[in-house]
C-alpha positions in Angstrom: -35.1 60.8 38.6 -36.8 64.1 39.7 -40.0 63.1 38.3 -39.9 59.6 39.6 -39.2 61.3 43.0 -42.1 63.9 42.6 -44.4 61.2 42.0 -42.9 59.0 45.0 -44.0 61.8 47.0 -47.3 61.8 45.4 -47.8 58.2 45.9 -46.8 57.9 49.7 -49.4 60.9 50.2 -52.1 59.1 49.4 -51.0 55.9 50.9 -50.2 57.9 54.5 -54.0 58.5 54.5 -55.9 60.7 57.1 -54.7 59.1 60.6 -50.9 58.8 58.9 -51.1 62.7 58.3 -52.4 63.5 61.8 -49.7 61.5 62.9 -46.7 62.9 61.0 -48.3 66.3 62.2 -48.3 65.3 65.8 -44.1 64.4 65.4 -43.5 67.8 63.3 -45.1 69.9 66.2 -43.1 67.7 68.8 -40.1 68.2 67.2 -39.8 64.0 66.8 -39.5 63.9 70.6 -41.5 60.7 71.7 -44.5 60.9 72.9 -44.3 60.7 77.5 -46.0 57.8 77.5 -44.0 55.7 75.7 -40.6 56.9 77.2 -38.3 54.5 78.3 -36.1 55.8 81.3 -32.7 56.5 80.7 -31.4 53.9 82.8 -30.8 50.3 82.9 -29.5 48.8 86.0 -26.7 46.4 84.3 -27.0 43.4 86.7 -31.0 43.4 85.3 -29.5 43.3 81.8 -27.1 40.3 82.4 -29.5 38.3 83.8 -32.0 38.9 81.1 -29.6 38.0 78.4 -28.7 34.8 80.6 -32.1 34.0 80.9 -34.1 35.1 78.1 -31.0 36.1 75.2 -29.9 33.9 72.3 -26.6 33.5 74.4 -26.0 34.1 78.1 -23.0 36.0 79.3 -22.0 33.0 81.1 -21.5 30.7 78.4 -19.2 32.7 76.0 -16.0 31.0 76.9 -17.4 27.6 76.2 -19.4 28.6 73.2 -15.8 30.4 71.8 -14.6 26.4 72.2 -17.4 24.8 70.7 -17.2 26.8 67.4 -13.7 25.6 66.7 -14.3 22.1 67.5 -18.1 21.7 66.0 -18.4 24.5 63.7 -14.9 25.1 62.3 -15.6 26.6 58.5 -17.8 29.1 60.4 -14.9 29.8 63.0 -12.3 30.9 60.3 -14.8 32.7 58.7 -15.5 34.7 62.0 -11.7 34.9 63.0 -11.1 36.0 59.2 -13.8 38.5 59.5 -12.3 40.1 62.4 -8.4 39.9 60.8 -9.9 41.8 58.2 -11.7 44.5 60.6 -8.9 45.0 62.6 -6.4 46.2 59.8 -8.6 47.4 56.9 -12.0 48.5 58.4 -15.3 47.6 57.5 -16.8 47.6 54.1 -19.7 49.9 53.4 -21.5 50.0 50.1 -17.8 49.7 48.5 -16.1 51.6 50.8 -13.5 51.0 53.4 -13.7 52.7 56.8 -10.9 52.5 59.2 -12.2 51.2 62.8 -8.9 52.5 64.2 -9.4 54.8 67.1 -10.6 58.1 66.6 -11.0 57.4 62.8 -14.7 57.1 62.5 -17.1 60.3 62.0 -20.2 59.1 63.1 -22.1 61.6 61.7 -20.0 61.9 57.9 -20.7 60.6 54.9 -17.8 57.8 54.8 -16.7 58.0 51.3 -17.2 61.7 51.1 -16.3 62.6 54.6 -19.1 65.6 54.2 -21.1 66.1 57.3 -24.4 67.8 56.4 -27.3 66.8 59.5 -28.0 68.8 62.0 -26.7 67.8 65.6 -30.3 67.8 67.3 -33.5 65.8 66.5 -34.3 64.7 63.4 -36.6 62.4 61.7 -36.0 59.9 58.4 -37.8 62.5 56.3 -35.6 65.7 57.2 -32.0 63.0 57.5 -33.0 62.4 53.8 -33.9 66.1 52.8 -30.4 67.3 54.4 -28.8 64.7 52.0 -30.6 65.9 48.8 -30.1 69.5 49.4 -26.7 69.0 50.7 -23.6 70.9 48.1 -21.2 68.3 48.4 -22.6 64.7 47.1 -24.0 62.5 50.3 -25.6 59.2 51.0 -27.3 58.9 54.2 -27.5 55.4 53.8 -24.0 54.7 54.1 -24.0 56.9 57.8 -26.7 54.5 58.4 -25.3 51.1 57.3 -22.1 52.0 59.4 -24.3 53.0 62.7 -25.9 49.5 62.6 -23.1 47.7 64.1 -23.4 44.4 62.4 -19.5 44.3 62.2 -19.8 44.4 66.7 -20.4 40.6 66.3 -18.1 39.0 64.5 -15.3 40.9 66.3 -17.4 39.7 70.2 -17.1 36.4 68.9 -13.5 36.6 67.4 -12.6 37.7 71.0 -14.2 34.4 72.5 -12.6 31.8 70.3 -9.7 33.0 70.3 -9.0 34.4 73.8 -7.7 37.2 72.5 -7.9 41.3 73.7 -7.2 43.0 70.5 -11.1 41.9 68.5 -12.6 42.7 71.6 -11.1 46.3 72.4 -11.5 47.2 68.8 -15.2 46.4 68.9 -15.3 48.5 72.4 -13.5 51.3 70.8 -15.6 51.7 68.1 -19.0 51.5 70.8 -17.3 53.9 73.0 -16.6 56.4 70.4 -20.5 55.8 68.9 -21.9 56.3 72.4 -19.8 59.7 72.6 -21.1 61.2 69.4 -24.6 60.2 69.3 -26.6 61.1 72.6 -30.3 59.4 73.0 -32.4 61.0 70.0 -30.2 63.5 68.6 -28.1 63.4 65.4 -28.6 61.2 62.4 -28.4 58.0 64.0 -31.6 58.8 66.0 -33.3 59.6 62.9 -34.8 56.6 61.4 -36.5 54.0 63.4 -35.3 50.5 61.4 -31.9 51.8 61.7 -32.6 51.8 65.5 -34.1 48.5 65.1 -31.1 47.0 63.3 -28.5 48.2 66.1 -30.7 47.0 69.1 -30.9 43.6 67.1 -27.0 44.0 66.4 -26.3 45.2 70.4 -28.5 42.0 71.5 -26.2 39.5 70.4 -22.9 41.5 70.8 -23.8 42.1 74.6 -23.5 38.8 75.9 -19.9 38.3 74.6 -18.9 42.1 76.0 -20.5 43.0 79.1 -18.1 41.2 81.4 -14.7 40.9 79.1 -11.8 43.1 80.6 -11.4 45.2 77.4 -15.0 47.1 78.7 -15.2 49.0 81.5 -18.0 48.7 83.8 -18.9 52.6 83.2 -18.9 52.4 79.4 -21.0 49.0 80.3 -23.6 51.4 82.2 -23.4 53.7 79.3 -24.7 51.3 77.2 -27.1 49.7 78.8 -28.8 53.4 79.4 -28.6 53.5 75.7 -30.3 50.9 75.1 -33.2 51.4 77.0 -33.0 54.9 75.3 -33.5 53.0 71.7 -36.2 50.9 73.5 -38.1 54.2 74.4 -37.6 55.8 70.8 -38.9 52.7 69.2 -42.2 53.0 71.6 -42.9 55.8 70.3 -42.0 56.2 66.7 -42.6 52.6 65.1 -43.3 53.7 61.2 -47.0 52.2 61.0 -48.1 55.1 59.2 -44.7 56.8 57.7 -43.5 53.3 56.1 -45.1 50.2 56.6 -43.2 48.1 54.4 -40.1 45.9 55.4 -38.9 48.6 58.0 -41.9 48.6 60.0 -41.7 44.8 59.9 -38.3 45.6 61.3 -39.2 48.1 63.7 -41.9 46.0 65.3 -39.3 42.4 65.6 -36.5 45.0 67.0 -39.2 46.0 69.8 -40.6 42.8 70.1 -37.1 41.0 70.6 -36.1 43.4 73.2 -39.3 43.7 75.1 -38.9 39.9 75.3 -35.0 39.9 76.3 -35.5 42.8 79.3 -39.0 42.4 81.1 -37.9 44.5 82.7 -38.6 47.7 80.8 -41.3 49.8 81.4 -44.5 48.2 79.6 -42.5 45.3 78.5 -45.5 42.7 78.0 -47.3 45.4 76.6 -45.1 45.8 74.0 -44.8 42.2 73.0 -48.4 41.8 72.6 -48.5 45.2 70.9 -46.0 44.2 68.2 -47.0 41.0 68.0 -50.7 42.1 66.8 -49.0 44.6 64.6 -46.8 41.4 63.0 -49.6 39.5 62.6 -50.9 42.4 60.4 -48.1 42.7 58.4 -46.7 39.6 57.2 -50.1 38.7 56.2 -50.3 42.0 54.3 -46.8 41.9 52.8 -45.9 38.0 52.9 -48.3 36.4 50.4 -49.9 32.7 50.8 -47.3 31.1 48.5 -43.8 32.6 50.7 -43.6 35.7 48.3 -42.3 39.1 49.6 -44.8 41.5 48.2 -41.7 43.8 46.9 -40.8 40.9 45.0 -37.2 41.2 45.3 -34.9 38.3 46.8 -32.8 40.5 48.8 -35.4 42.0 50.5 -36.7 38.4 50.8 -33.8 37.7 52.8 -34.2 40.4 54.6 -37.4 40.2 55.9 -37.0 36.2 56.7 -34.2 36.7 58.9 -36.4 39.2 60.9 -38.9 36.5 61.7 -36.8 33.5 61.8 -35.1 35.7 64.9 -38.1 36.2 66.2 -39.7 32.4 66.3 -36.8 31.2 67.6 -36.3 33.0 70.7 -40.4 32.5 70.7 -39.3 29.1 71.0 -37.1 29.3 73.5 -39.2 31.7 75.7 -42.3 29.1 75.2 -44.2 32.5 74.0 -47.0 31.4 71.3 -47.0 33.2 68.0 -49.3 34.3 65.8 -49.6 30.9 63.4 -49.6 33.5 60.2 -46.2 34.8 61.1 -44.6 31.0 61.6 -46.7 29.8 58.5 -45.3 32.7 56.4 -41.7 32.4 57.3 -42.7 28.7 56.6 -43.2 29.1 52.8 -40.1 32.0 52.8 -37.8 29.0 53.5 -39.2 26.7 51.0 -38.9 30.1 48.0 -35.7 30.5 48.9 -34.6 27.1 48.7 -36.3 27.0 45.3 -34.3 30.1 44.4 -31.1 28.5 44.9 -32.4 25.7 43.0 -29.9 22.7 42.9 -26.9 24.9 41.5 -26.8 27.2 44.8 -27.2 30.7 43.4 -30.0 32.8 44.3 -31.4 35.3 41.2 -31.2 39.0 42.6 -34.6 39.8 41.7 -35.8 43.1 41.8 -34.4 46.3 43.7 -32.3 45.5 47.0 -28.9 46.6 48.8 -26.7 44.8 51.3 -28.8 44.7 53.9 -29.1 42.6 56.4 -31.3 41.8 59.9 -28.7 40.1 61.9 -25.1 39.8 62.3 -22.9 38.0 60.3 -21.6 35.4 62.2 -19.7 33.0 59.6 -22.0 33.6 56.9 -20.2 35.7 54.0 -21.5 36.6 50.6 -25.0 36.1 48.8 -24.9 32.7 48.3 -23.7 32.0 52.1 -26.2 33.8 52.9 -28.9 32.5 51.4 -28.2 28.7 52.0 -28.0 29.4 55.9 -31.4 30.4 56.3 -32.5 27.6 53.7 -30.6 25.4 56.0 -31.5 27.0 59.6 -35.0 28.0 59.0 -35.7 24.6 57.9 -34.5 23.0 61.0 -36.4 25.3 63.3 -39.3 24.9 61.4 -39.4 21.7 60.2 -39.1 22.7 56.2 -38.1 19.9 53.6 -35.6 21.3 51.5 -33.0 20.0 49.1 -30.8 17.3 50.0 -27.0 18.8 50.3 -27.8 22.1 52.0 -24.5 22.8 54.3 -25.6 22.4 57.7 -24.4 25.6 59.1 -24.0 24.2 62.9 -22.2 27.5 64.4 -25.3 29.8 63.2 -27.9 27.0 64.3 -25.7 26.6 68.0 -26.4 30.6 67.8 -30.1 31.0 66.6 -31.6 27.8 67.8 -29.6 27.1 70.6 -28.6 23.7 69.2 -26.5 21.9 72.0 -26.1 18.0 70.9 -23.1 18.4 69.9 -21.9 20.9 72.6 
């Protein structure tokens, strides 16, 4: 394992090349502060925010309550899923890489290891590189990624949603507990949850959809609302500055770049907004070209990662679609042939190979959608209705995630 490590290091050397280096020098000198052009300020007036996410969000604020209805009458596999989900949350915690973490208040240690409960990163800024040098020099046994699959917030959603459909307090205070208590221990760019830029990708994604169902239910108050709103903009700013275009361009900078995209889209009104869009959406039209072959095929050639990267871009199109916002055609052509791999993955007996190196990860919340196989035949099934992919006959429909992503109302 050393070896392979020493020659990892090797490798990504070469591949950083002479402008990568300049830049990885430029964020060692700074001490990983961004760079003053590209900071966001560190407030977002919360009436701006609402009205974005009514506007321009996958779901507006205003339509919670009758979208909590619609799931149990249109979409009611998905609902007990979501209510299960939360039942589960609620009294034994959330499930990270096989192990349970209480959600209870005051339980969670942002900053520990949650199987080990050893806290080994410094409190002030840090970068991926260092967050991952801490954990391999660290005496007691850590996994960063584990800190980081927690500080995502993927399990925010289903408990939003829970709250909605069932007009009930306790998913919804459970979910603000656990973002109050986050917002408490991790200040704008400092700690390990600042660290890596597609783990601040993947929380803005998770925060966009969990908004819409919080800002305005009772169990959040309006200062803890403000709070979070200011954070956001914060993650806005630090993903300005630091997308990895140098330090990792691979799945996480496609990441990085939807993340800023997405939110750049959502909230105009940030600083440099339409710059952004047409800045990541250059970069995108870069990338999946690069790492998306012709035929649909992730370059890492691994189906998780497949999944991974699909759900980016299928996010990313849709709300295109909603916003009227033209595309690069490589980006909707790519994501194209994704669908019609994964559907031949599944194959006619509905379980997808796990090909090649890959983790739990995910790009959205999980709204419904449980294991691999779920998993894997909702995007068949959704990214072939918003992109108009033949696929085999049988696919469950998955109605609640389309009435989410797509916006589907025909039945609502």
């Amino acid at each position: 394992v050393a070896v392979q490590r020493r020659l990892r290091l090797v490798q990504r050397a070469f591949e950083l090349g002479p402008r990568g280096w300049l830049d990885r020098g430029r964020r060692v000198w700074s001490g990983t502060d961004p760079s003053p052009d590209r900071t966001a300020p560190s407030h977002l007036d919360l009436n701006t925010l609402r009205e974005s996410l009514a506007g321009r969000g996958f779901v507006s604020p205003r339509e919670v309550r009758a979208l909590g209805r619609w799931f149990g009458g249109h979409a009611p596999a998905e609902a007990t899923a979501v209510a299960a989900t939360a039942r589960a949350l609620h009294t034994d915690g959330v499930l990270v890489f096989g192990v349970r973490v209480p959600l209870r208040e005051g339980a969670i240690d942002w900053s520990a290891d949650p199987a080990t409960g050893a806290r080994c990163w410094p409190s002030g800024a840090l970068d991926e590189s260092g967050a991952i040098a801490c954990a391999t020099g660290a005496p007691t046994p850590v996994d960063v990624k584990r800190v980081w699959e927690l500080g995502r917030h993927q399990f925010l959603g289903p408990l939003a949603l829970a709250a909605v459909m069932q007009d009930a307090p306790d998913p919804a205070r459970l979910a603000v507990g656990c973002l109050t208590s986050w917002l408490d221990a991790c200040p704008p760019g400092r700690g390990i949850h600042w660290a890596s830029p597609l783990e601040i990708a993947l929380r803005v994604i998770s925060w966009c959809w969990t908004m819409p169902f919080l800002l305005d239910h009772p169990a959040l108050p309006a200062a803890t609302a403000q709070r979070w709103a200011d954070s956001l903009a914060a993650h806005y700013g630090a993903l300005r500055a630091r997308l990895s275009v140098h330090a990792d361009p691979t799945n996480h900078l496609i990441g990085e770049a939807v993340a800023l995209w997405m939110l750049a889209a959502i909230c105009p009104a940030l600083p440099g907004a339409a710059g952004e869009r047409q800045r990541t959406s250059s970069l995108l039209e870069r990338e999946v070209a690069r790492q998306v072959s012709a035929d649909g095929v992730s370059e890492e050639q691994a189906s998780g990662y497949h999944m991974f990267v699909l759900e980016f871009l299928l996010q990313m199109i849709a709300l295109g679609r909603r916003h009227g916002a033209p595309l690069p055609a490589v980006i909707v052509d790519r994501a194209r042939r994704m669908v019609e791999v994964l559907d031949a993955l599944l194959g006619a007996g509905g379980e997808v190979p796990q090909i090649g190196d890959w983790d739990d990860g995910r790009a959205m919340p999980c709204f419904g959608v449980g294991d691999w196989r779920a998993r894997a035949e909702a995007l068949v099934s959704v990214g072939a209705r918003l992109l108009g992919v033949a696929i085999r006959p049988g696919r469950p429909p998955c109605p609640g995630l389309a009435r989410l992503l797509l916006g589907d109302r025909d039945e609502a």
